[in-house]
C-alpha positions in Angstrom: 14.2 -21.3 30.7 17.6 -23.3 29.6 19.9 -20.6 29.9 23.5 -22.7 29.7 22.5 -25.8 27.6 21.1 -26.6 24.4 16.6 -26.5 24.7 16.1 -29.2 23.4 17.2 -31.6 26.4 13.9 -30.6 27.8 12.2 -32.2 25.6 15.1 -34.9 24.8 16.6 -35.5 28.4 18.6 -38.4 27.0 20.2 -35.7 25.5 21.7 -34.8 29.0 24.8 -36.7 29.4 24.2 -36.8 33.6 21.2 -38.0 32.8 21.8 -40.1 30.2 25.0 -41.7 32.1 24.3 -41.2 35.7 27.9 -39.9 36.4 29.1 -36.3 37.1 30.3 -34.7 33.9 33.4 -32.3 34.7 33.2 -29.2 32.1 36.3 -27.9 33.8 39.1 -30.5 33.7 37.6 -31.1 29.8 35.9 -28.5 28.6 34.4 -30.4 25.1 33.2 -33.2 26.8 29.5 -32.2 27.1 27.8 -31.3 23.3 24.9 -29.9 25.1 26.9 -27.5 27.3 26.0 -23.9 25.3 26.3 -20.5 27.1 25.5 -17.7 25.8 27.6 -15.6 23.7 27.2 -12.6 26.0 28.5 -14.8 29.0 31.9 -15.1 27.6 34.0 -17.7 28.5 32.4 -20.5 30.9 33.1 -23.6 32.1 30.6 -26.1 34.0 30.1 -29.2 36.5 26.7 -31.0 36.5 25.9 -33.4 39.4 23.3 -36.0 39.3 21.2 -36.3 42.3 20.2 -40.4 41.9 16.8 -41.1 43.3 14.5 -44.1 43.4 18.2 -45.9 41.4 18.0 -43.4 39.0 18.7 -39.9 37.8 16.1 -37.8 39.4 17.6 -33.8 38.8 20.6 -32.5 37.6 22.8 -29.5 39.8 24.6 -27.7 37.1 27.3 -25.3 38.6 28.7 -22.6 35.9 32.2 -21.4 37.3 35.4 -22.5 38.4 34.8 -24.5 41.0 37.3 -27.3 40.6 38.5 -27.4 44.3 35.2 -27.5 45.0 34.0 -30.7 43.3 34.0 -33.4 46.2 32.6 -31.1 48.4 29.5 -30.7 46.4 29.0 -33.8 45.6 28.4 -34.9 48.9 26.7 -32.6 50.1 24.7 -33.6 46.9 24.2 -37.5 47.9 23.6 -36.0 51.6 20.7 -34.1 49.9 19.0 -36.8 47.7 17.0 -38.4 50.3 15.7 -35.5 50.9 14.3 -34.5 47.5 13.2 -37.9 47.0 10.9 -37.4 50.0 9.6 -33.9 48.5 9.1 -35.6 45.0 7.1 -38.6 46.5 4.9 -36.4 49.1 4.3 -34.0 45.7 3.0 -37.2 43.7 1.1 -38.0 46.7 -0.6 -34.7 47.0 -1.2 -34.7 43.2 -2.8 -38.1 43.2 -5.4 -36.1 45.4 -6.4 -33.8 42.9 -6.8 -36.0 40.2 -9.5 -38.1 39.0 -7.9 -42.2 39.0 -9.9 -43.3 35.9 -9.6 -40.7 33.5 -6.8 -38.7 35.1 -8.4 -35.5 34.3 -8.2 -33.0 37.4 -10.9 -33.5 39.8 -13.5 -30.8 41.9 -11.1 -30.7 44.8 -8.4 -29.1 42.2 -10.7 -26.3 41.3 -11.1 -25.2 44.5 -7.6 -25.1 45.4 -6.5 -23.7 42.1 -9.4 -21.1 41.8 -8.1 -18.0 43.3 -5.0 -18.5 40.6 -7.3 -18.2 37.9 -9.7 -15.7 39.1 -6.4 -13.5 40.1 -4.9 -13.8 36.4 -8.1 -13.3 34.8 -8.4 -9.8 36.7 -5.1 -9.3 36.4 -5.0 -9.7 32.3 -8.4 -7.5 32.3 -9.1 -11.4 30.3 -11.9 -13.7 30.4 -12.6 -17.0 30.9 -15.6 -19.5 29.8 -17.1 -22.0 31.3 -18.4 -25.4 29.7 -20.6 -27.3 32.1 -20.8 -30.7 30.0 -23.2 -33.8 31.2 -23.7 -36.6 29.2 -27.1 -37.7 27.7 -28.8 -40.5 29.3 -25.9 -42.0 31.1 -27.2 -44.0 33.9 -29.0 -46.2 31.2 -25.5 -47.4 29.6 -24.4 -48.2 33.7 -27.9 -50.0 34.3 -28.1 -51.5 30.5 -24.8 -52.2 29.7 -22.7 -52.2 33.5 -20.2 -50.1 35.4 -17.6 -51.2 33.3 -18.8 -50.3 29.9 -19.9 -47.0 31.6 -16.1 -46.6 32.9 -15.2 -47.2 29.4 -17.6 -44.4 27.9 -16.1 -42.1 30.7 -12.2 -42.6 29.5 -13.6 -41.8 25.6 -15.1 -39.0 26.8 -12.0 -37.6 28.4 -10.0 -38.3 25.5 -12.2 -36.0 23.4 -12.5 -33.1 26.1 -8.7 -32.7 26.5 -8.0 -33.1 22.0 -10.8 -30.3 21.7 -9.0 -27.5 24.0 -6.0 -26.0 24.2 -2.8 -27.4 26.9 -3.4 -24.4 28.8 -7.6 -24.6 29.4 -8.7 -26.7 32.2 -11.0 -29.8 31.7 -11.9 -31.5 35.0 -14.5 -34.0 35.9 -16.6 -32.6 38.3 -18.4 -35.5 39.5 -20.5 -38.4 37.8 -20.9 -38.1 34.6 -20.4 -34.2 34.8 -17.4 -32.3 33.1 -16.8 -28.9 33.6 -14.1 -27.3 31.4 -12.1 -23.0 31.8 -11.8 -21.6 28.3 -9.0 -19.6 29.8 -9.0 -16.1 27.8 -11.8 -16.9 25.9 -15.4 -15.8 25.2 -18.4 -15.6 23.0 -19.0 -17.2 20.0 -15.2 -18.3 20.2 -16.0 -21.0 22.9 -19.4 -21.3 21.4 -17.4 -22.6 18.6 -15.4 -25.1 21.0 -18.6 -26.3 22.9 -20.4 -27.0 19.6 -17.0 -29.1 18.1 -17.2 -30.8 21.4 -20.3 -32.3 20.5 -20.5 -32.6 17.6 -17.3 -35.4 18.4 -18.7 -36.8 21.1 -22.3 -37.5 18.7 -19.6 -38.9 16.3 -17.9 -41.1 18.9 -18.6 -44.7 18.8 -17.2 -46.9 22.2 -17.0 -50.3 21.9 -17.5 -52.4 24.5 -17.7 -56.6 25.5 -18.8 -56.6 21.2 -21.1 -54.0 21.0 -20.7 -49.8 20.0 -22.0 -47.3 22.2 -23.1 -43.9 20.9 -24.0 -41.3 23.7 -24.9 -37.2 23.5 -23.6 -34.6 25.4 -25.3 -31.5 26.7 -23.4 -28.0 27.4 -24.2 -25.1 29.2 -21.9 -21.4 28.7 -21.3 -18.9 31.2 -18.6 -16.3 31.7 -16.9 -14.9 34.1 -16.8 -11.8 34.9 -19.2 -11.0 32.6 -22.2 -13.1 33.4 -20.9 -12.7 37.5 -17.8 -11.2 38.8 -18.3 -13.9 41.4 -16.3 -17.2 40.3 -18.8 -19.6 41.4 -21.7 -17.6 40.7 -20.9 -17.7 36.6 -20.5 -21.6 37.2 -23.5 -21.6 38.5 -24.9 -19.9 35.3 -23.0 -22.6 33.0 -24.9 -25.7 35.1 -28.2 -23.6 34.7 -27.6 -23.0 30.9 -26.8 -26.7 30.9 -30.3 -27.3 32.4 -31.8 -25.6 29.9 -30.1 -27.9 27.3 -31.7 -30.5 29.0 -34.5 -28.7 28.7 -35.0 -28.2 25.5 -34.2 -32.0 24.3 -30.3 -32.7 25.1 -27.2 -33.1 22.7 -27.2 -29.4 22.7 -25.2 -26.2 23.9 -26.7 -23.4 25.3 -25.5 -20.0 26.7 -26.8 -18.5 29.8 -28.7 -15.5 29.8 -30.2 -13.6 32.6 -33.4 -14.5 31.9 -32.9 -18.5 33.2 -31.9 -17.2 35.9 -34.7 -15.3 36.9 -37.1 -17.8 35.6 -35.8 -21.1 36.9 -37.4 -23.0 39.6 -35.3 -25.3 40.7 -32.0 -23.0 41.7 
């Protein structure tokens, strides 16, 4: 939450005037120098310092200080600059770290982020008495467009796949490519015929997408299996274990296709 400035230099940060300039803006010694600068009208009156902590050459956070903390100024900033190196070792082991859980060619979230991130999301889900579905997607024939066509055109049908995944859900639901062609996407607080609705706009896009590729237009199908959790397994893994057998069953049944898991493939499947 902004609680001293104006909301919309989250989304503007040029808006900042430490960010913007790269120089420490003294709210003290000139109280109207900084447009942005907007307490509350509980606080009363409040005046304001904001540092910039430069990293990589540029402004990489801002340290605003709401008080009257004049004598303090030089102080602060170097502890500031003393600081800086140090952040800018955090930030760059963070983007490190989140390289690692993310997939380089489509930048969706990968199978090793799941597992890190799952006791989060089964701990909210209990914790909202919620749901959440899971979409095991797999597209239709794919090793023929990497055997017909290349690895590159197949690369390419991958990245237009993505693209369609992440417009179809909401910010907050997880799509992540779980290996291959294989996608597996968390409906988070959804279930039913509600992320029936989703898995069946999903492909009808993907039948409508057309990737084109060294001069010709691929068209691929996309199969999708349903399970929820806790309903179909109070055991995380378990219910995505139900989605890939529902997706089997799309398979099954003739592909480009979504199907929801009920006990009954369970008990009659063979191959799980």
């Amino acid at each position: 939450t902004c609680r001293w400035c104006d909301p919309e230099i989250l989304v503007r940060p040029e808006a900042c005037r430490v960010r913007r300039t790269g120089h420490m803006v003294d709210g003290i010694s000139n109280p109207e120098i900084c447009y942005s600068f907007r307490p509350p009208a509980e606080a009363g009156e409040r005046r304001h310092v904001c540092f910039p902590i430069i990293q990589s050459g540029s402004v990489g956070s801002v340290v605003q200080l709401v008080s009257t903390v004049e004598d303090r100024v030089p102080y602060i900033n170097v502890y500031l600059r003393e600081t800086a190196p140090v952040l800018e070792t955090k930030r760059l082991m963070e983007s490190l770290r989140d390289s690692t859980l993310r997939d380089p060619m489509t930048g969706l979230n990968n199978r090793r982020f799941l597992e890190e991130y799952v006791e989060t999301l089964v701990a909210s889900v209990h914790r909202k008495h919620s749901h959440a579905a899971i979409l095991m997607l797999d597209l239709d024939y794919f090793k023929m467009v990497n055997d017909t066509y290349g690895h590159d055109a197949g690369d390419a049908v991958l990245k237009a796949l993505s693209n369609v995944l992440k417009q179809s859900v909401r910010a907050s639901d997880l799509v992540i490519r779980y290996g291959g062609e294989e996608f597996l996407i968390i409906l988070l607080d959804s279930q039913g015929d509600a992320a029936i609705q989703v898995a069946e706009n999903i492909r009808v896009a993907v039948e409508g997408l057309k990737v084109q590729v060294a001069g010709i237009v691929l068209q691929k199908t996309i199969s999708i299996g349903i399970s929820d959790f806790p309903t179909d397994s109070d055991t995380f893994w378990q219910a995505v274990k139900f989605a890939d057998v529902a997706l089997y069953q799309a398979k099954e049944k003739g592909r480009n296709r979504v199907i929801r898991f009920d006990t009954s493939m369970w008990s009659d499947s063979k191959d799980y």
